[in-house]
N, C-alpha and C positions, 0 to 999 in steps of 0.2 A: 564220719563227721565232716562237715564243709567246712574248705577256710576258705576266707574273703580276702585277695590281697586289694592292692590300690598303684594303680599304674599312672604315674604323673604326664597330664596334658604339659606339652611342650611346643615350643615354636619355631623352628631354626632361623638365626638373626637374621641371614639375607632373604629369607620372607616378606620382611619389612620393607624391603630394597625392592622387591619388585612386585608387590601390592602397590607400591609405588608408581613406579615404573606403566604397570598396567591395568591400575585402575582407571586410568583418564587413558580417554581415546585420542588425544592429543597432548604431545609434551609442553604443547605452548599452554593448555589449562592453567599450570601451577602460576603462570603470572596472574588470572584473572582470581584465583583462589589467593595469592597474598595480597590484592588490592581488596579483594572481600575480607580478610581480615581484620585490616589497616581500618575500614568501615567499622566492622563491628569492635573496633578498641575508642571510636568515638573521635578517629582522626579528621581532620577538615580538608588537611592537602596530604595528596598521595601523589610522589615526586618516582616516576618511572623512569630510569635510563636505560638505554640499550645500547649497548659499542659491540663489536664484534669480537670481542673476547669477555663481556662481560654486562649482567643483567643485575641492575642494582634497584629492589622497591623499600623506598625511605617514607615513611610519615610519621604524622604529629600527632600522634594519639598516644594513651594514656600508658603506652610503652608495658616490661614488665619488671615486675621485682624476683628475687629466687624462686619463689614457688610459682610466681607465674609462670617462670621457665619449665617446673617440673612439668604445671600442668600442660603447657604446652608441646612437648613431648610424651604426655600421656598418650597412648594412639586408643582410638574409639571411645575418648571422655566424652562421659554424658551433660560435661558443664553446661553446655553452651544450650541445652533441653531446658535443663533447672534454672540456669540466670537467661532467658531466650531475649531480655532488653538490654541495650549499654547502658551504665552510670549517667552516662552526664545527657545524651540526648534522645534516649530511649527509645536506639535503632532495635528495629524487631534484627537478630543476628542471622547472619546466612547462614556463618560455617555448622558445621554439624557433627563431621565424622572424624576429623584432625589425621587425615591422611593426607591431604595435597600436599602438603612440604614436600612431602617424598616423591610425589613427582617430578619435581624438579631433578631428581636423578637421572630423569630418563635424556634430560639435556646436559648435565654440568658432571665434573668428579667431588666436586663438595659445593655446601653452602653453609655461609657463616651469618652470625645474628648478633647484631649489635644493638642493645635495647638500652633503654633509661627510665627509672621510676622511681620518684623522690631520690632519696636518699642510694640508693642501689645505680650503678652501673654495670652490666655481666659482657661479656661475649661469648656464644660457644658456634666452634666450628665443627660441623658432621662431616667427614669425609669417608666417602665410599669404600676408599682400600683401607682405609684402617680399621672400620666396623667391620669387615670380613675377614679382616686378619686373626681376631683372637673370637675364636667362637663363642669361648665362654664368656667371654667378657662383653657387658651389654652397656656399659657407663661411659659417657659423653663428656669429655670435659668444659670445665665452666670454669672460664677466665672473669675475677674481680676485676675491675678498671678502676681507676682513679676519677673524680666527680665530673674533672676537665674533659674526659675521653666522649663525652658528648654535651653539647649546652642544654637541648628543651628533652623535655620527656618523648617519649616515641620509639620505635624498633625502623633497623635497615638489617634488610634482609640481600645479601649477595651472593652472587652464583657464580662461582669459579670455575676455572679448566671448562669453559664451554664446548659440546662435543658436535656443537652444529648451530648453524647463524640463524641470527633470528630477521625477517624484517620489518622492518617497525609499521609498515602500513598491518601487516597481519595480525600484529600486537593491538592495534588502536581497534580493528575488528572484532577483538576478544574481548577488551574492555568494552565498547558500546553495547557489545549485545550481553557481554555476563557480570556487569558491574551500575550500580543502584547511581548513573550516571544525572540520574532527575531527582536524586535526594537533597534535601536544602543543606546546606554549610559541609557542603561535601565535593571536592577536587579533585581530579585528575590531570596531571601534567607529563606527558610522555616528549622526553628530548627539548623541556623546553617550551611546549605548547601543551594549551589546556586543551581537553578532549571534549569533545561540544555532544550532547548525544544526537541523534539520529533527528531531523526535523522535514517531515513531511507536509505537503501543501495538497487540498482538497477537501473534498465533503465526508463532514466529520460527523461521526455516528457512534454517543454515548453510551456506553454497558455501563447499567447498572441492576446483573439479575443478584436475588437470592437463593440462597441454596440451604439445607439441611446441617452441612457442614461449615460452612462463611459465605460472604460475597462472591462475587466476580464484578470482578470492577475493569476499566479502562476504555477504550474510545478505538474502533475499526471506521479507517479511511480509504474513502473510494479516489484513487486518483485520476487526474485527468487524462483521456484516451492520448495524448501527446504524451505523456510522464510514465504510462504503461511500461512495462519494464519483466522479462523474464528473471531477473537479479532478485536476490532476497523475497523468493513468493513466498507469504504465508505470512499468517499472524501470530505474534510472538506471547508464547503463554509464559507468565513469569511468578517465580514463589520469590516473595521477599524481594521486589523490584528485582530480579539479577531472572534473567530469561535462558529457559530450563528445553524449551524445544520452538521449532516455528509448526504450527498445523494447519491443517487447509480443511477441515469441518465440510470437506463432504465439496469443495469448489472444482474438484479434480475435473466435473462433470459440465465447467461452464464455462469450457473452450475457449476464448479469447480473456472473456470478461474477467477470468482469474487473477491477470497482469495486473491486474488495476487495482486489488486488492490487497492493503497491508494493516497494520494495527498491533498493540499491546495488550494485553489483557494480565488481569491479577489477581489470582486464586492462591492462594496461601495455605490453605489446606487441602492442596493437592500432595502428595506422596512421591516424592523425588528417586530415583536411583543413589548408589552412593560415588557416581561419578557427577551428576546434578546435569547430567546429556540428554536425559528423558524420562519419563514417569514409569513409576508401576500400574499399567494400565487396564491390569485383572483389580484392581480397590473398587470397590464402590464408591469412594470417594471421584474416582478420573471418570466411571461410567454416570454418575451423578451432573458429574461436568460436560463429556457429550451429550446430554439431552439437551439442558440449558441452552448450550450452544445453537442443538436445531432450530430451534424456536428465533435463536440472535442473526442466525446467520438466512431466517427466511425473510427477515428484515432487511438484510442489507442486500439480500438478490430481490427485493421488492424498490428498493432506493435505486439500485443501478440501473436495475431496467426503467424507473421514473428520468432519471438524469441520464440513459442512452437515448429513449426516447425525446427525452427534450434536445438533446442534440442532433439527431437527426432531425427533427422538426428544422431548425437552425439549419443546416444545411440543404434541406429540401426547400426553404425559403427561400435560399440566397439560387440555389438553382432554377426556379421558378421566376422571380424575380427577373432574372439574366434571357431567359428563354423568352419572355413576355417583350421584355422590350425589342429582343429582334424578330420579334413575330409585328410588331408595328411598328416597327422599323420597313422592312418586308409589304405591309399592308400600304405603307404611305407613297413606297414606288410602285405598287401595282393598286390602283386605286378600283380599276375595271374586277380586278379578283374580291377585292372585299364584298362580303354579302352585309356591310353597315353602312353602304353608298361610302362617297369620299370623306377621306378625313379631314378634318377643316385645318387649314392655317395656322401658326402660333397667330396670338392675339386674338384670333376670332373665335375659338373654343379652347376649352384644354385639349389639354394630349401630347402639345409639341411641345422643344424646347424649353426653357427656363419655365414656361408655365407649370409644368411639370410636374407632380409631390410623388416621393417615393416614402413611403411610413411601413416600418416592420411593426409588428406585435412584439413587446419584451415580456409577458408573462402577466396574470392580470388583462386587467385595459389599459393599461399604461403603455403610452405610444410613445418611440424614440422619432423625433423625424430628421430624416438625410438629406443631403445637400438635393437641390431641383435637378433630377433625373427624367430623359424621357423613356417611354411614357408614362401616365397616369397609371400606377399599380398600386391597390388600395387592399389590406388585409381585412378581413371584417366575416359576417355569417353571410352566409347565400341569400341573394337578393330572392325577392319574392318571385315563384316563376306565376308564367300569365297562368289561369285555371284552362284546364283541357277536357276535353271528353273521357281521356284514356283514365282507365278506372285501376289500374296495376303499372305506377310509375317506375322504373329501376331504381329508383333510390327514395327510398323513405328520410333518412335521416343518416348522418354522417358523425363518423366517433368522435369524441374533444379531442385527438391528434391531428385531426385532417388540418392541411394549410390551403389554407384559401385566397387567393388573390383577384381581383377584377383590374379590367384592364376596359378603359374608354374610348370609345371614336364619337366624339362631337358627344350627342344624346341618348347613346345605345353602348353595345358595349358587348362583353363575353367575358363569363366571370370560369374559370381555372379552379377546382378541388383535386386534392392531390390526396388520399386517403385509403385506408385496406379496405379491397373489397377480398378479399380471398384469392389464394392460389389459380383457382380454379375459375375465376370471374374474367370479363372480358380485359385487355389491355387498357382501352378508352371508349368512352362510350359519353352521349351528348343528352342533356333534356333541355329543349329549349336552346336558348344562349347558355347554359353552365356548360362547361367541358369536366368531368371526370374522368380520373386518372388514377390508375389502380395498382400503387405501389405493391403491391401482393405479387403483382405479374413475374415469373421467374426474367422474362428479358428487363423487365422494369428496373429490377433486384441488381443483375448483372451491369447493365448499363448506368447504374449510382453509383457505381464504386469509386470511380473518376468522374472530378467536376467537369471536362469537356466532355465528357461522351454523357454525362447528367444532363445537358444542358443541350447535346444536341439531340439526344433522345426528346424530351420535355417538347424541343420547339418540333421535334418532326408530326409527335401526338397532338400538337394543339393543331399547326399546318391543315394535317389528315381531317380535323372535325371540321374546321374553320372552311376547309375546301368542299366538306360534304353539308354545309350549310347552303352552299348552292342548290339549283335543281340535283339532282341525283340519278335522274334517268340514263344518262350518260357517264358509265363508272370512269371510259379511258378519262373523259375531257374534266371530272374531280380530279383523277390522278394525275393530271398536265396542271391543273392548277395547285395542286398543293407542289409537283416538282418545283413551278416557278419560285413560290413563292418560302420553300425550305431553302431555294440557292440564294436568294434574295437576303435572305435572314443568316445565312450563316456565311457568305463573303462580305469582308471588311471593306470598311470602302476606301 
């Protein structure tokens, strides 16, 4: 006959002490884990100090009475599942697993709690060497206090015999990124100073997908190519406003542009670890989430490259611009080299001096105009060319990026497209009076990088056509004429 006996599950106490200890991949977590508390007890101001022998987190929340204490020492209560809002302003709650206290071990030899709720005042101190003193012995004691031993309701939480310094910039890092710093009637003040969250400047790009499981909600910003920054890349995915990892959705692959991107995002029925450092990313739930994302994030590589591109426009205008004028600059002291006869006078035509109008394009048709510049450089479409015989022009038609400039001498003139023709297309090439110029070219490519060699490239390409607007039968006496007329254009006077 069979017996059945029953072998009792057991835990050994210093268990406790270092599921502690090594559940958080950082001993600084346990501060960002008691300001997440302090939240979810419906506190407003949560008062941080830091001294070098001691980490004290105080707030104003609805504190506990005895059996809050029990439950609070209960480790892996499922309270916080069953009641997941606070009483009074119905925070969705972070905590979850009621092990972070215990991290704080992995810095301090004890920590003591000083709570108050109505009528109840407790304290009880955990200390390290005395829970492993008596194996069997698993009870905590809990000091009554008198009503005085605090004024408002709330819990301070202290961390004694610290076993290593903390510094408060790394402290204030912990809270911006793991604590609901954008929640309304809800403070942080570390040393003294409130903790401001994270506030970025740029082009703001709203999420709001659906999913099977909940939203995703929050806002990815493109920042400015000045503001780019290898620091903090990625966008911060967050359960319960408190930001649980940063991810980069696939940007690994978009070599500068990546800097430039940061952002929040807020999924709530994602599926946390029980250190809250990163996801369980085998759920369907987090592979539900990378799809969504592909889709968010071919948006915002669709927006970057709209707002790179309009920045280089912006800069290839201002290079343009600069190069035109010393190309007729250049033209007005060799009058014999221009193929548009002499240039006339201020006063007797445009072109010189004050007569002058410089107008950029700002987006639209909306014209900005700048102080009187010479010369006449005008953005706009390509002027009408005269009709030709030639039945296969080199250029049909020009993308909505190309920058276009014309530039006058008296009643004629030479209009400047700056535009991709391809890799593989000429450097410059002329119809008519247009000069085209084929950012695509790898020297093109190379000589923008920097605004003086932008600009002395630009004038050496117009120089070249402007000089091959002459007869042509004689290539040396083109190439004597555009020499003159490149030294002319690029020595100051």
């Amino acid at each position: 006959m069979q017996t059945i006996e029953y072998i009792p599950v057991t835990v050994d106490k210093s268990h406790i002490i270092t599921i502690g200890e090594r559940l958080y991949t950082e001993s600084i977590e346990f501060i960002r884990e008691l300001v997440n508390n302090a939240y979810d007890a419906d506190a407003t101001v949560v008062e941080v100090t830091v001294k070098k022998d001691l980490v004290e987190i105080k707030d104003n929340g609805s504190g506990m009475d005895r059996e809050g204490l029990i439950q609070y020492f209960n480790i892996g209560s499922q309270y916080k599942l069953y009641e997941s809002k606070s009483p009074i302003f119905k925070r969705e709650r972070i905590g979850q697993f009621g092990i972070g206290k215990f991290a704080s071990l992995a810095a301090c030899k004890r920590f003591e709690i000083l709570t108050k709720r109505g009528d109840f005042v407790g304290r009880v101190i955990f200390d390290k060497e005395d829970w492993e003193r008596i194996p069997s012995d698993w009870k905590i004691p809990l000091e009554i206090l008198p009503l005085n031993a605090r004024q408002h309701d709330g819990t301070t939480v202290r961390l004694l015999g610290l076993q290593r310094e903390f510094k408060v910039e790394d402290i204030e890092t912990k809270i911006i990124e793991g604590t609901p710093l954008k929640a309304p009637e809800f403070r942080v003040v570390l040393n003294g100073h409130t903790i401001k969250p994270r506030s970025l400047s740029g082009h703001i790009i709203p999420v709001l997908e659906g999913t099977p499981y909940g939203p995703v909600t929050g806002e990815i910003i493109i920042l400015p190519e000045t503001a780019a920054s290898t620091e903090n890349m990625g966008i911060e995915v967050k359960v319960k406003q408190v930001t649980v990892s940063r991810e980069f959705f696939g940007m690994e692959t978009w070599g500068k542009a990546m800097t430039r991107v940061r952002g929040d995002l807020n999924a709530d029925f994602l599926p946390i670890t029980s250190d809250r450092t990163g996801f369980i990313r085998d759920s369907e739930e987090f592979r539900t989430f990378l799809q969504t994302m592909e889709k968010v994030m071919e948006d915002v590589k669709a927006v970057l490259h709209k707002l790179s591109t309009k920045r280089e426009g912006r800069r290839v205008s201002r290079a343009l611009n600069e190069a035109l004028k010393r190309v007729y600059k250049s033209l007005a002291k060799n009058p014999d080299l221009s193929p548009f006869g002499a240039i006339p006078i201020a006063g007797e035509e445009e072109g010189v001096g004050g007569a002058a109008v410089v107008s950029e394009k700002r987006g639209g048709n909306e014209e900005k105009e700048i102080k009187p510049l010479p010369p006449e450089v005008k953005d706009g479409g390509l002027p009408p060319l005269k009709k030709k015989s030639r039945r296969n022009p080199l250029v049909k038609k020009v993308t909505p990026h190309a920058i276009v400039k014309r530039i006058k001498f008296g009643q004629t003139g030479v209009t400047c497209c700056v535009d991709n023709f391809g890799e593989n297309g000429p450097e410059v090439f002329s119809e008519d009076t247009t000069i085209y110029i084929n950012k695509d070219h790898p020297l093109y490519r190379r000589e923008s990088k920097k605004i003086e060699t932008h600009v002395l490239n630009l004038t050496r390409l117009i120089t070249q056509e402007i000089a091959l607007m002459h007869s042509t039968r004689n290539p040396r006496q083109a190439f004597q004429r555009q020499s003159k007329l490149l030294k002319d254009a690029l020595i100051d006077d």
